[in-house]
C-alpha positions, 0 to 999 in steps of 0.5 A, a space after each residue: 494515513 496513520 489510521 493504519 498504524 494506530 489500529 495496528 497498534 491496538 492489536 499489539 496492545 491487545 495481544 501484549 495486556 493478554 501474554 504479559 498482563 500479569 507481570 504489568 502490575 502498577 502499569 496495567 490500567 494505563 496500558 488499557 487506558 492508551 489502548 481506549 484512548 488511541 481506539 478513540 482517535 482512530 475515527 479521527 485519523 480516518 478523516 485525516 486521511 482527507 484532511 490533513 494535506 490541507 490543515 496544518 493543524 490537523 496534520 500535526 496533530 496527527 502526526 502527535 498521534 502516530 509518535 505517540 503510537 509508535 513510542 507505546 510499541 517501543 515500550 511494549 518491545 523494550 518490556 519483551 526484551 527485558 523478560 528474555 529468561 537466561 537458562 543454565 544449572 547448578 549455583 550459576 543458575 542461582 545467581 542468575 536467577 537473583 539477577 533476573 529478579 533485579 533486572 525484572 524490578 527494574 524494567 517494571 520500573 522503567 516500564 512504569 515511568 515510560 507508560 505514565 509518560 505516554 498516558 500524560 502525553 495521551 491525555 494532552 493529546 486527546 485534549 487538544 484534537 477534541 478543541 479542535 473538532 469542536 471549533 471546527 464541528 468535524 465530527 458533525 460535518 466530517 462526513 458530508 465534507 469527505 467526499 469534496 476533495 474526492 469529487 475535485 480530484 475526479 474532476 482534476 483527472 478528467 481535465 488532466 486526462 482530457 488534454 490530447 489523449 493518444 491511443 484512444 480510438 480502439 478502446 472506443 470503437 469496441 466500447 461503441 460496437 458493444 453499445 449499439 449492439 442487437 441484443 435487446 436485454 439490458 447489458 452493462 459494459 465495464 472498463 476497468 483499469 488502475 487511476 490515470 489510465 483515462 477510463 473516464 476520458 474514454 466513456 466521455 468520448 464514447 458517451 458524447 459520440 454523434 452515434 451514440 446520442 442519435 441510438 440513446 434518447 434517454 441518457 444520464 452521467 453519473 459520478 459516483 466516486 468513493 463518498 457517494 451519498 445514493 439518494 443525492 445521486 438518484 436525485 441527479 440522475 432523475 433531473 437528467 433524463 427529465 430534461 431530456 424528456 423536457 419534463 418538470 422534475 417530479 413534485 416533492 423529488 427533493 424530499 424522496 427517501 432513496 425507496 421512492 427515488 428508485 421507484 420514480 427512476 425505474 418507472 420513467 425507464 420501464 420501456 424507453 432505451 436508456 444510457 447510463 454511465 455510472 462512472 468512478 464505482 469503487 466497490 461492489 455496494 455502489 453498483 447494487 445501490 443502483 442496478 434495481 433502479 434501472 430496469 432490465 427491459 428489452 427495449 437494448 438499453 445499456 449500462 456503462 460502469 468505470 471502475 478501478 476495482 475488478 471485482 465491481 467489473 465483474 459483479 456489475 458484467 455478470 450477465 455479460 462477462 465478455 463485456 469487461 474491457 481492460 484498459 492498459 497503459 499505453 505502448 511505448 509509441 503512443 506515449 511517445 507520441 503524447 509527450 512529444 504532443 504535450 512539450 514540442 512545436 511540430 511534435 518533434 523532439 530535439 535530438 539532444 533532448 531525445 535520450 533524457 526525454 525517453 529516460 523520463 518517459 520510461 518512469 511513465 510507464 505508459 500512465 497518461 496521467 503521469 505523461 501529461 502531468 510531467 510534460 506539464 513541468 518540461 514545458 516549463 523548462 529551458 529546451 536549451 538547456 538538458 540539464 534543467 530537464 536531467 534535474 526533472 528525472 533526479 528529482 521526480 519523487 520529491 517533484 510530486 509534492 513541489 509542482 502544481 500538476 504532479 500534485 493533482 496527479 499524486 491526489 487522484 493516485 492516493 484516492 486509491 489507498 486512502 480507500 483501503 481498509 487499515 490492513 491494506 495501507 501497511 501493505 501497500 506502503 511495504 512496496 515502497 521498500 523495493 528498489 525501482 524496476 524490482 520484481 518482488 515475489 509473490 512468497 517473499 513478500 508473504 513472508 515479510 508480511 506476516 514477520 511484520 505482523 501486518 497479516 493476523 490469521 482467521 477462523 478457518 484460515 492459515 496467516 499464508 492464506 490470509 496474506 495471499 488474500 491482502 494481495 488479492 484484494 490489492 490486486 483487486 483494486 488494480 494497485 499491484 500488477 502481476 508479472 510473471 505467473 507459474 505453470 499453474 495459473 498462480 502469482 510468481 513475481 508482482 510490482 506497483 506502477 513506477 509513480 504510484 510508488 513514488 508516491 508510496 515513498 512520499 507516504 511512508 517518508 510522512 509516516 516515518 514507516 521507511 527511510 530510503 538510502 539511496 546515497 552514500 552517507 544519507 541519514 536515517 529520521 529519529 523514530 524511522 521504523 524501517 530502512 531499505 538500503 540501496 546499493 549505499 552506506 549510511 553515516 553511522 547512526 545516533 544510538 536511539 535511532 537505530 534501537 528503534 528499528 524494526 526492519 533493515 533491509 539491502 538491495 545490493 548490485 553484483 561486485 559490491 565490496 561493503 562486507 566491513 560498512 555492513 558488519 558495522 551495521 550491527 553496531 548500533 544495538 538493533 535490539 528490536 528488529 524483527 526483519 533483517 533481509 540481507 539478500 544479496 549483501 557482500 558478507 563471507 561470514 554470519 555476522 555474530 551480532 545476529 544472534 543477540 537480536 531477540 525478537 528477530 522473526 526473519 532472517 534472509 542471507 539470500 544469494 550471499 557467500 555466508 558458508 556457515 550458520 553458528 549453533 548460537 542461531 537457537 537464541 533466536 526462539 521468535 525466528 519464524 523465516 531463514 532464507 539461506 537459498 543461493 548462500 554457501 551454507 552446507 551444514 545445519 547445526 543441531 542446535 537449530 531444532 531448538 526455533 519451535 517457530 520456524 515455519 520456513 527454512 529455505 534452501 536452493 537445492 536439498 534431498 533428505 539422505 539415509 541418516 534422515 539429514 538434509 543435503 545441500 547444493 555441494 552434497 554434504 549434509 545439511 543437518 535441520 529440524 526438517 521444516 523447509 
């Protein structure tokens, strides 16, 4: 889970030795040798993406990894800080300049002393994680033993699954009339749909259909799942339809490299009718690893593919592109009907338990995997009792890591993100900052994306364009759900299921990437990256844990009355924050401690009753974003043409006048650098 922000951290290295190597002097080749060192444990961490939950050691190890990663930014920043110039004339500037001078050998000592201090604790971490593969012969049996949990979790997810599903007949009476179809060429049907949705519970039944087997004399279930080894699969799949045939499996099959495999495979079925369900494909490689071994004959035979990835349905189903089948969560009705199912005798709820039952169902969203899952706990619980069950719903997210069959619902869910690449987990974490229910927008998002420095830009492409690529891909992966679409077809608002975030939660809570405030006084962890205010005042916050921030974000109701809590916010040298998104938040008044916030690359006092922006804001020479729309702002200073980086300055309503100033909502000028 750290590979992320280990690899992150590489870049930034990269980028900082190339802008500020030449003032590193004494520091440099320790930079470089954290830099080589960290590349090194990278490898590592992606296999304690799989590992870590069930190795204390390892999970500790990795988090000695992350801390030193995170404390090697901080110095980066820190270094940045102390270079901000100071501009002025005449024997002032003088004296300014010799300060400077002072100040600059003093930071590149401080710099010094800290960087040594991470290459020490670097070395001693390297040390101990190569004990550690050694005694544990990881790096030789690490790959071959990833695909275990994997397998365990997707067969978890049939059982689970597998437990008096509801709504299924539809899906499988389309399923089966696609199968028993008169088209005689080869045909691959897929059903596609996010973890926990029952997609291979629904093949399953398809599969073992009365019809279906009297149709398919030949058929063979293949789970691929993410760690497939293809000649250990094509090997199952020629032991399959030989028992069918009561043939001894070929001689030597076992010592078959994957060309002859796929020979012997596609020789048996040249002329028979054939069922094959390749069930958990996750990308694209995985299908074209089998699809030439199954021949595309005129015999009627059928391909099935499950997958949570919509680009593998679309690539598996290219001959037949009507042969996608989506599968949705259930209605409102048919999870009603599960819950009642998995909990009540005779199927029927007590009405005193009727309003929580339907609250906790609501965060189900329709998931069968969340619904039996969670109905595995409340029939554990006193039915005479609705406070035990009020206890369930408050403490859902922490339930994922306390209760047996939340757990196995969290590990097949979390299947999906250790299979991102390291740019999409950021991503995919920065869900977890939004409050329940949020529909977030698509730009929005985009936007804090790029001023976290998660979206770096490609050969032909703009940042923008590369972010909307991120979201496609998670898209994709059927990981972010659209909500609301513009008149043209494109993405306007986007949200993750309620469980997969809770899920986020817990993930970026392990990784210190977020602390969440949901109650009044909660405390913010030491090396916390990020903090998503809810509705809710934290205490005020020891000096060291706030300068470590790098994102302050609040998400406040109407009629809130925090505007004195929220100034004092700034109160705990935030020096390095890059975003600061106070939408909705109850000011009157830009708070003037943000222009001190140097490295600062978005600003949002959306839908605030701020009604005026300092010429001071030109301090802020990274600023990349300001959001002012809905605010009460209906000026510009002059001075806000001096932010060479703006690339986004946005407001509710303008009109360019005469004079070639900007107009705002109240029809006085708003005066800008004329980038909106």
């Amino acid at each position: 889970m750290s590979e992320g922000v280990v690899t992150f951290l590489l870049t930034k290295l990269a980028d900082f030795l190339v802008e500020r190597g030449k003032n590193l002097a004494g520091v440099e080749c320790e930079v470089e040798y954290i830099s080589d060192e960290l590349e090194f444990m990278t490898a590592f961490l992606r296999l304690g993406d799989t590992m870590e939950d069930s190795d204390p050691v390892l999970k500790c190890l990795v988090k000695k990894v992350r801390d030193a990663a995170y404390d090697t930014e901080d110095a980066l920043d820190n270094f940045s800080l102390s270079h901000v110039s100071d501009r002025g004339h005449g024997i002032f500037s003088c004296f300014r300049k010799i300060s400077r001078s002072i100040k600059d050998k003093r930071a590149r000592r401080r710099i010094a002393s800290k960087i040594q201090s991470i290459k020490s604790r670097v070395i001693s971490i390297s040390e101990s994680h190569r004990r550690y593969c050694n005694k544990n012969n990881i790096m030789i049996q690490g790959s071959s033993s990833n695909s275990i949990p994997r397998l365990e979790c997707q067969r978890d997810a049939l059982l689970i699954e597998e437990a008096d599903l509801v709504g299924i007949e539809k899906p499988k009476k389309q399923l089966i009339e696609w199968l028993l179809g008169s088209k005689t060429g080869r045909e691959v049907i897929s059903v596609v749909g996010m973890g926990g949705l029952g997609k291979s519970t629904l093949v399953k039944r398809v599969y073992d259909d009365s019809n279906v087997k009297k149709h398919f004399k030949f058929r063979a279930w293949v789970t691929v799942s993410q760690s497939f080894k293809r000649e250990d699969l094509l090997k199952d799949m020629i032991q399959q339809l030989f028992r069918v045939h009561r043939k001894p499996d070929p001689k030597g099959v076992n010592s078959m490299d994957y060309n002859k495999l796929r020979s012997v495979i596609h020789e048996f079925l040249q002329q028979k009718k054939y069922l094959i369900v390749l069930d958990d494909v996750w990308h694209p490689s995985a299908w074209h690893a089998f699809q030439h071994a199954l021949p595309n004959n005129i015999c009627g035979s059928r391909i099935l593919v499950t997958t949570r990835n919509t680009e593998v349905a679309s690539t598996s189903c290219m001959d037949s592109p009507d042969k996608v089948y989506p599968l949705n969560p259930l209605s409102q009705e048919e999870s009603w009907t599960l819950f009642c199912k998995k909990i009540f005798q005779n199927n029927i709820c007590p009405p005193h338990l009727k309003s929580v039952s339907e609250t906790i169902l609501d965060r189900c969203e329709g998931l069968p995997l969340a619904i039996v899952a969670i109905s595995g706990v409340l029939a554990t619980k006193d039915k005479s009792r609705i406070d035990e069950w009020e206890m369930v719903h408050r403490s859902l997210g922490a339930g994922l890591e306390e209760n047996d069959m939340l757990m196995s619902a969290r590990k097949i869910l979390s299947l999906s993100y250790n299979d991102l690449p390291y740019y999409l987990k950021s991503c995919l974490l920065y869900f977890s900052i939004f409050p329940v229910g949020n529909r977030i927008k698509r730009m929005t998002l985009i936007r804090l994306w790029i001023a976290e420095g998660f979206v770096k830009g490609k050969e032909g492409m703009t940042v923008e364009e590369v972010a909307q690529d991120y979201l496609n891909e998670l898209m994709k992966r059927s990981l972010v759900q659209v909500v609301k679409t513009t008149t043209d077809g494109r993405v306007k608002t986007c949200r993750i299921h309620d469980l997969l975030r809770e899920i986020m939660i817990a993930m970026a809570k392990d990784q210190d990437f977020v602390a969440i405030a949901r109650e009044e006084g909660i405390t913010w962890p030491e090396k916390v990256r990020r903090v998503s205010i809810h509705n809710a005042m934290p205490n005020k916050q020891r000096r060291q844990v706030a300068s470590r921030l790098r994102s302050l974000l609040t998400f406040w109701v109407a009629d809130c009355n925090y505007e004195s809590p929220v100034r004092k916010l700034f109160s705990g040298r935030l020096r390095l924050l890059h975003v600061l998104d106070l939408e909705g938040a109850p000011l009157k008044e830009f708070p003037k401690e943000i222009v001190s916030l140097f490295l600062l690359k978005y600003l949002s006092l959306r839908n605030t009753k701020v009604n005026f922006i300092p010429s001071t804001i030109s301090q802020l020479k990274n600023l990349e974003t300001l959001d002012m729309k809905r605010a009460l702002v209906s000026e510009l200073p002059a001075e806000i043409r001096k932010l060479q980086k703006l690339c986004y300055l946005l407001v509710y309503r303008f009109e360019i006048d005469s004079d070639d100033r900007i107009v705002g909502d109240s029809g006085s000028p708003m005066r800008g650098p004329g980038v909106y």
